[in-house]
ChimeraX commands (.cxc) that place a marker at each C-alpha (Angstrom):
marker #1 position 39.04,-23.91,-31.82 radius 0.5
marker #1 position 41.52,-25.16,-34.28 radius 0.5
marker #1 position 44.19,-22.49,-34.49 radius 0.5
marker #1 position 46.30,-24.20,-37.15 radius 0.5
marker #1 position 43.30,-23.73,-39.36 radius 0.5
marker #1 position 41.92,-20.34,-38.46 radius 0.5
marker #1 position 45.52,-19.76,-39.22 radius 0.5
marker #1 position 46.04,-20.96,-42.29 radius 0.5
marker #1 position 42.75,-19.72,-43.42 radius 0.5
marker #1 position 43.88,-16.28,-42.77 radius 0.5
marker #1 position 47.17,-16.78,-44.52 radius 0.5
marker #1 position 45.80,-17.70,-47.71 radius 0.5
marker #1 position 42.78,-14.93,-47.68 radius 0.5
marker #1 position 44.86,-11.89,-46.26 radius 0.5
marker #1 position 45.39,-10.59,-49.97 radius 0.5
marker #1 position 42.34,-10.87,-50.78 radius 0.5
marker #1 position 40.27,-9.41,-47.91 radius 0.5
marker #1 position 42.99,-6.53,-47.72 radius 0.5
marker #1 position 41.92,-5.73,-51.42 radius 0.5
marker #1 position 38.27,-5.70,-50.49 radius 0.5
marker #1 position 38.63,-3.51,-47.86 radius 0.5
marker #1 position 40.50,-1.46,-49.82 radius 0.5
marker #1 position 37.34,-1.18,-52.24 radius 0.5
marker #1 position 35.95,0.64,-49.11 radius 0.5
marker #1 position 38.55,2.21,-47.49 radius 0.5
marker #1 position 40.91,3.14,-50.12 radius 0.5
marker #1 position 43.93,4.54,-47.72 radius 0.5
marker #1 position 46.40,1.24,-47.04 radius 0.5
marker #1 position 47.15,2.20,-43.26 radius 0.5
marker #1 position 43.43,2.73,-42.66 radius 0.5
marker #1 position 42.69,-0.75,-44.36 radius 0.5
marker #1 position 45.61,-2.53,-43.01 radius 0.5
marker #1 position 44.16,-1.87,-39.15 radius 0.5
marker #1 position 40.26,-2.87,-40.68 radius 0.5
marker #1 position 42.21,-6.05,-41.72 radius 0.5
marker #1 position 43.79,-6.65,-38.16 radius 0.5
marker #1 position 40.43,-5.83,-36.43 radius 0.5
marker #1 position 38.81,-8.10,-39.02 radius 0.5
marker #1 position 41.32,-11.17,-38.36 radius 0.5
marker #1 position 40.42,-10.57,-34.07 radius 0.5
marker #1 position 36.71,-10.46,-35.06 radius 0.5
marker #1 position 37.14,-13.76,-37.00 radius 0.5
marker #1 position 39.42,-15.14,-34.16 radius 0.5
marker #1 position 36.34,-14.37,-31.77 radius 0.5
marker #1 position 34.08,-16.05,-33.84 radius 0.5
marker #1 position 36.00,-18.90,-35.36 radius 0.5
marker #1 position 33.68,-21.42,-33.42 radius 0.5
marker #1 position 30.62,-20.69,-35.81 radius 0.5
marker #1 position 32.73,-20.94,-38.64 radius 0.5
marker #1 position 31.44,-24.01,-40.89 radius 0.5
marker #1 position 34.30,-25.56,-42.72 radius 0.5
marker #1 position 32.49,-27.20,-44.66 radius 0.5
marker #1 position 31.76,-23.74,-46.54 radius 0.5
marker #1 position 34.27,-21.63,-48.37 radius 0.5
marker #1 position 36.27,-19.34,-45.38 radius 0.5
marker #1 position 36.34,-16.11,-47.72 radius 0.5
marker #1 position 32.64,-14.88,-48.32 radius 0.5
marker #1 position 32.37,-15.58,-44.54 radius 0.5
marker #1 position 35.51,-13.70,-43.78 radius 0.5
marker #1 position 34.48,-10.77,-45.97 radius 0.5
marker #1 position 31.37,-9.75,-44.46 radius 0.5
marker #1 position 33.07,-9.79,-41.10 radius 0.5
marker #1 position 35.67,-6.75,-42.97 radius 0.5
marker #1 position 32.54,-5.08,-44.17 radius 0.5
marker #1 position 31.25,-4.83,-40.71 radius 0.5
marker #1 position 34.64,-3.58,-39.54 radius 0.5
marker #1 position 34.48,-0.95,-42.48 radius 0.5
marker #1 position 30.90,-0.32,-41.02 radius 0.5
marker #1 position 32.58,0.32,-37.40 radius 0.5
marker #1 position 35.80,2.17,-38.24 radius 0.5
marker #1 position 33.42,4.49,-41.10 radius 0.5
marker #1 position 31.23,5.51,-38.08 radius 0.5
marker #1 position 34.30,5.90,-35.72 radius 0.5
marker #1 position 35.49,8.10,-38.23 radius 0.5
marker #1 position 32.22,9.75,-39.93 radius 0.5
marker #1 position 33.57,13.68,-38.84 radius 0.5
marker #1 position 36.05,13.31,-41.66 radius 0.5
marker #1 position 35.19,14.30,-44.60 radius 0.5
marker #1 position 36.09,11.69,-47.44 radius 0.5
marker #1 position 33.66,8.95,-45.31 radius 0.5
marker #1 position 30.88,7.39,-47.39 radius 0.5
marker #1 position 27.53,7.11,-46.33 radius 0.5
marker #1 position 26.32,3.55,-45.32 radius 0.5
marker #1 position 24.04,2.92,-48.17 radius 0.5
marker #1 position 26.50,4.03,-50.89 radius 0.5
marker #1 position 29.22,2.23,-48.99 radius 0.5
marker #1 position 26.64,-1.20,-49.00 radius 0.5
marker #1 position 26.37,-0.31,-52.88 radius 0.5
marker #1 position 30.00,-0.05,-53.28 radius 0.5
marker #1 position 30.65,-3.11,-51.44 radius 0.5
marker #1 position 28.31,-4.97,-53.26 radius 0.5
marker #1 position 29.17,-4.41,-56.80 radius 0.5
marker #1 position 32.81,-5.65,-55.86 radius 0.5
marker #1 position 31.03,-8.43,-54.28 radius 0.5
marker #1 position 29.48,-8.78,-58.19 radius 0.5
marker #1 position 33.19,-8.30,-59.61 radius 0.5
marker #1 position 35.04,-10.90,-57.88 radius 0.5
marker #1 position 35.71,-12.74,-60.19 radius 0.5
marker #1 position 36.75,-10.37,-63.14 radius 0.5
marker #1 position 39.27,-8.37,-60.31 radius 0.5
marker #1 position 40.69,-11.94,-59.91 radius 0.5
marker #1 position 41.79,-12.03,-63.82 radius 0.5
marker #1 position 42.64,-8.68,-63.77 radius 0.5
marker #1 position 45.25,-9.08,-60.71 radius 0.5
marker #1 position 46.41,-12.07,-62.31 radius 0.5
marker #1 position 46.68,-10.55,-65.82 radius 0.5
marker #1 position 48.19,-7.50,-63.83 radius 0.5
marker #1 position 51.35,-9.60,-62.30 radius 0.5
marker #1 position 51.61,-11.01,-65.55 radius 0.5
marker #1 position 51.95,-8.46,-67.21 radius 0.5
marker #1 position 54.28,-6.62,-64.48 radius 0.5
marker #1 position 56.83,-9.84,-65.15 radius 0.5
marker #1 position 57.01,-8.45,-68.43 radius 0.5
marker #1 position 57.98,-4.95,-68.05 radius 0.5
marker #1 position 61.44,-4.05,-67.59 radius 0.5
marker #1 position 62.43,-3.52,-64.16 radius 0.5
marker #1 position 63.38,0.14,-63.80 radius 0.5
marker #1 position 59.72,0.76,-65.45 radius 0.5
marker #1 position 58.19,-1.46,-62.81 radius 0.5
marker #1 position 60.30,0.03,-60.02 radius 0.5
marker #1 position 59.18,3.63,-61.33 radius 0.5
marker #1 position 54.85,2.70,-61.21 radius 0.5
marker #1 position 55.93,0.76,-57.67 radius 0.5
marker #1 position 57.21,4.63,-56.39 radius 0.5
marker #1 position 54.38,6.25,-57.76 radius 0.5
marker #1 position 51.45,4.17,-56.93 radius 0.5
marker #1 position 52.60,2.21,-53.35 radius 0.5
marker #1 position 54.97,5.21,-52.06 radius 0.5
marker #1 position 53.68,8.64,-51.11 radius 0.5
marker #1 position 56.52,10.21,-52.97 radius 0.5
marker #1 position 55.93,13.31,-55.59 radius 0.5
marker #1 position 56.28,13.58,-59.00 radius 0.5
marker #1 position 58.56,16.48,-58.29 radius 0.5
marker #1 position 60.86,14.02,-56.23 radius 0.5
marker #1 position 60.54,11.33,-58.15 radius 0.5
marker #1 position 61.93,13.39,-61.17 radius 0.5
marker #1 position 64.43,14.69,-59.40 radius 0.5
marker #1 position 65.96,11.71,-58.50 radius 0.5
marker #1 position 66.14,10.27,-61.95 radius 0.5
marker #1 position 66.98,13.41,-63.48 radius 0.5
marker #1 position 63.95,14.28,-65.51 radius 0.5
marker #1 position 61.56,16.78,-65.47 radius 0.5
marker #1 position 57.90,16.20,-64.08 radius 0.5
marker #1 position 56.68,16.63,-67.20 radius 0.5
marker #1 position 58.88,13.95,-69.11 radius 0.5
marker #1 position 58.20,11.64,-65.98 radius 0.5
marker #1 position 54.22,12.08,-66.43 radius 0.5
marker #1 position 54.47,11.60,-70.24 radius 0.5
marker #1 position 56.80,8.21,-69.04 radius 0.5
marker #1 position 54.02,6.86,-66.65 radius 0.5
marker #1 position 51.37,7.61,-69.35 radius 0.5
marker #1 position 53.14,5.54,-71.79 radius 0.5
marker #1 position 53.66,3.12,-68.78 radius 0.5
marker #1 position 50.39,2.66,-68.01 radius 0.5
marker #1 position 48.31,2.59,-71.40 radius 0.5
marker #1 position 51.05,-0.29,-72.24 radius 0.5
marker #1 position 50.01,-2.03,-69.47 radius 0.5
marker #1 position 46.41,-1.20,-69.60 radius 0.5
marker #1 position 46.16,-3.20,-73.30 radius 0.5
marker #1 position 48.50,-5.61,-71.96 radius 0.5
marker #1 position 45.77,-6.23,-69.09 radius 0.5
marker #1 position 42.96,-6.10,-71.34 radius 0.5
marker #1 position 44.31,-8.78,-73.82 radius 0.5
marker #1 position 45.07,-10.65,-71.33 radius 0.5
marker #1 position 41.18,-10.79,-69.39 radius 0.5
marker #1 position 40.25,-11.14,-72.98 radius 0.5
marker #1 position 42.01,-14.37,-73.37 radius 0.5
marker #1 position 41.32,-15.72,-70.04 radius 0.5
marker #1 position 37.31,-14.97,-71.15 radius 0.5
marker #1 position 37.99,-17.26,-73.91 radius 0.5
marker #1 position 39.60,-20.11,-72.03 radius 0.5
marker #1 position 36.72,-20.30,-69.73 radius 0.5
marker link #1:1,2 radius 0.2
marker link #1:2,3 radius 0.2
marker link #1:3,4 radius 0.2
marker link #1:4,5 radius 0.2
marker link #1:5,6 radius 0.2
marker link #1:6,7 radius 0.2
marker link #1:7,8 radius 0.2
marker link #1:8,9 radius 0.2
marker link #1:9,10 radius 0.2
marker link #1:10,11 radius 0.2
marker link #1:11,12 radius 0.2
marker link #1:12,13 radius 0.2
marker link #1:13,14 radius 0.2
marker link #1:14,15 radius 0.2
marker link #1:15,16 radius 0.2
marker link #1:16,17 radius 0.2
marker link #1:17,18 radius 0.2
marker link #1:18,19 radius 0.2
marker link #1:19,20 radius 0.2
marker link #1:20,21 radius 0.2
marker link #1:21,22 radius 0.2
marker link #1:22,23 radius 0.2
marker link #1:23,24 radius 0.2
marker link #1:24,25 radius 0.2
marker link #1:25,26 radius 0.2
marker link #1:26,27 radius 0.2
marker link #1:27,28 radius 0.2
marker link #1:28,29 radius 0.2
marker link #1:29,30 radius 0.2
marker link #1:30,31 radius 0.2
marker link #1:31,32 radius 0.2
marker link #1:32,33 radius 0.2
marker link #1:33,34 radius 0.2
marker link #1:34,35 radius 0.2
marker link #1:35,36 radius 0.2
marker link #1:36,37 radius 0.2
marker link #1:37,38 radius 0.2
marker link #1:38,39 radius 0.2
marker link #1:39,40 radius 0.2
marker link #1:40,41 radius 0.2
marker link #1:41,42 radius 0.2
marker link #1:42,43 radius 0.2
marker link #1:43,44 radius 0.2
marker link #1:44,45 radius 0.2
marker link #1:45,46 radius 0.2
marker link #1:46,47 radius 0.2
marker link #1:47,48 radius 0.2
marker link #1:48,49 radius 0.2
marker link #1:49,50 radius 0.2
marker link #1:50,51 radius 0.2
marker link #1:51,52 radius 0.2
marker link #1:52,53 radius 0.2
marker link #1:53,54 radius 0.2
marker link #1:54,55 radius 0.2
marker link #1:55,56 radius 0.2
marker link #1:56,57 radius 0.2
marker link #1:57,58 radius 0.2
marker link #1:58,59 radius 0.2
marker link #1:59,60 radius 0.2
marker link #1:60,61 radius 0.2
marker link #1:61,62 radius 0.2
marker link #1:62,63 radius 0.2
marker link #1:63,64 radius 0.2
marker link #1:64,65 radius 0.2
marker link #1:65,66 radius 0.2
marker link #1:66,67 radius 0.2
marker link #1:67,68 radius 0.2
marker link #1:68,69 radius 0.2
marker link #1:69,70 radius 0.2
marker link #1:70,71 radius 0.2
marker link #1:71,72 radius 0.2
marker link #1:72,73 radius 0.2
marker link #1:73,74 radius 0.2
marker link #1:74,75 radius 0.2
marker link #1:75,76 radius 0.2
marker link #1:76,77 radius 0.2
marker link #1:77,78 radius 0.2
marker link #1:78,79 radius 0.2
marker link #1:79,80 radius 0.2
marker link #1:80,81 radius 0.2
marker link #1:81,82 radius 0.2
marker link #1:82,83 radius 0.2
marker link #1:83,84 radius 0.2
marker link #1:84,85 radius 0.2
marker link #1:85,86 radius 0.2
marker link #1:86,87 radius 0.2
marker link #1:87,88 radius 0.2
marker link #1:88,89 radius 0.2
marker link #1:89,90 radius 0.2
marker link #1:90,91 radius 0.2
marker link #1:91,92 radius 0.2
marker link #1:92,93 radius 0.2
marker link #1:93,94 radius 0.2
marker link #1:94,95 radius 0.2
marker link #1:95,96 radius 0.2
marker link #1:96,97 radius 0.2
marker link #1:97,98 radius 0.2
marker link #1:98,99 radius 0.2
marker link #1:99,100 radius 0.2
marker link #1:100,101 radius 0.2
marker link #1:101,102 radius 0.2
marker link #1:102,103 radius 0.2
marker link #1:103,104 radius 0.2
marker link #1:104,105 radius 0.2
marker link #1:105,106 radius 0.2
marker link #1:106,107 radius 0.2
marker link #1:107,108 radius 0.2
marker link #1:108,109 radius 0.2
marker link #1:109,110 radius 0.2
marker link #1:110,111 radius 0.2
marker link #1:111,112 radius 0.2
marker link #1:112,113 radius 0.2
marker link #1:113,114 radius 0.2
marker link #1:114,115 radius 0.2
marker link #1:115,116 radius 0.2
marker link #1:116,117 radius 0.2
marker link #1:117,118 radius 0.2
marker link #1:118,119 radius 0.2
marker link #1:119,120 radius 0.2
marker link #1:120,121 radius 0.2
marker link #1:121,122 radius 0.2
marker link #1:122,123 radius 0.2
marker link #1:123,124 radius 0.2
marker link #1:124,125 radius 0.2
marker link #1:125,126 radius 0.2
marker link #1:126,127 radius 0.2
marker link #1:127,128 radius 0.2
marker link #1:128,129 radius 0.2
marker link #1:129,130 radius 0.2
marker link #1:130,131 radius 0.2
marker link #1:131,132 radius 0.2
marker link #1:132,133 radius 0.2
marker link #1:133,134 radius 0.2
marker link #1:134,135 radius 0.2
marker link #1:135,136 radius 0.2
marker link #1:136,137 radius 0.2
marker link #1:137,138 radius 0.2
marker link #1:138,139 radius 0.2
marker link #1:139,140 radius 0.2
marker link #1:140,141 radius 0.2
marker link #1:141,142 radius 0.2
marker link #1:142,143 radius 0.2
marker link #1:143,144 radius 0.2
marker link #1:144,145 radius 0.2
marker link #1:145,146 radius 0.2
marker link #1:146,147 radius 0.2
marker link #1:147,148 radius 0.2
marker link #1:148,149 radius 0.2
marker link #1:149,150 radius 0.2
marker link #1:150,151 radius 0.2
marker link #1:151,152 radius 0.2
marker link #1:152,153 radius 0.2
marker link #1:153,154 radius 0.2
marker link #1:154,155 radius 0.2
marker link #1:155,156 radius 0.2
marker link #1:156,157 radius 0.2
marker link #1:157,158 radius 0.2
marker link #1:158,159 radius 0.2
marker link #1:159,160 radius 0.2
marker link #1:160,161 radius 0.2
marker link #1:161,162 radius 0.2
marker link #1:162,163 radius 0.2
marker link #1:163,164 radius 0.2
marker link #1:164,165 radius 0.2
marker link #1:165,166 radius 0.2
marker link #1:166,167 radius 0.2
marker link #1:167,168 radius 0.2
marker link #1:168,169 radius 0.2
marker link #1:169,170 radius 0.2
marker link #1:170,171 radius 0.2
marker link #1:171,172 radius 0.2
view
């Protein structure tokens, strides 16, 4: 096995398998350990591996069968889908690929545009597990003027997105 290649394989499609996992999994810790069982199931099976074919569609349906395995590990709780909506799920972000690719791009984009302290404040909402009622507090706003801020946030960067797809529709 060519570890300098599984490696570098892995680098370039961690992103991107961690977002499809995500699609089934939607908790980051949960998806983060699907990802590390993932990369030791791909290690494991790196032999059959034909690089002549692209490395993420293979990768991917290794994650899926992780998702498959951790879901039943963990069917007792109860926000777990059931297999055949979690094969539907999984396979209409399959179909999306490509349009969740322009939208991440258009998404970073877009971020790069924003002024930092608004960028900072949808970074603590959306990637921290810190309340509104916190968040406010610490910049010395109410919740209510802080929701009203991340509405105005986020339909900005919503059209922002959207123009943005648009355009790279047209390109193409």
């Amino acid at each position: 096995m060519d570890g300098g290649l599984f490696a570098s394989l892995i680098v370039k499609n961690d992103r991107r398998l961690i977002r499809y996992i995500m699609t089934l999994i939607p908790r980051r810790d949960e998806a983060e350990e699907i990802l590390q069982r993932t990369a030791t199931a791909l290690w494991e099976n790196f032999g059959e591996y034909d690089t002549a074919r692209d490395f993420y569609p293979w990768a991917s349906r290794f994650a899926y069968f992780e998702v498959l395995k951790y879901r039943r590990d963990h069917a007792r709780e109860r926000l777990v889908f059931r297999e055949d909506i979690l094969q539907i799920v999984a396979e209409t972000r399959d179909s999306m690929e490509d349009l969740l690719e322009h939208r991440r791009e258009a998404l970073l984009l877009c971020l790069g545009q924003f002024v930092a302290a608004d960028v900072e404040l949808l970074r603590r909402r959306y990637c921290s597990r810190e309340s509104i009622a916190v968040l406010a507090q610490e910049i010395g706003a109410t919740a209510k003027s802080l929701y009203r801020r991340l509405d105005r946030i986020r339909e900005r960067l919503a059209d922002c997105v959207s123009r943005r797809v648009a355009a790279m529709s047209i390109e193409e």
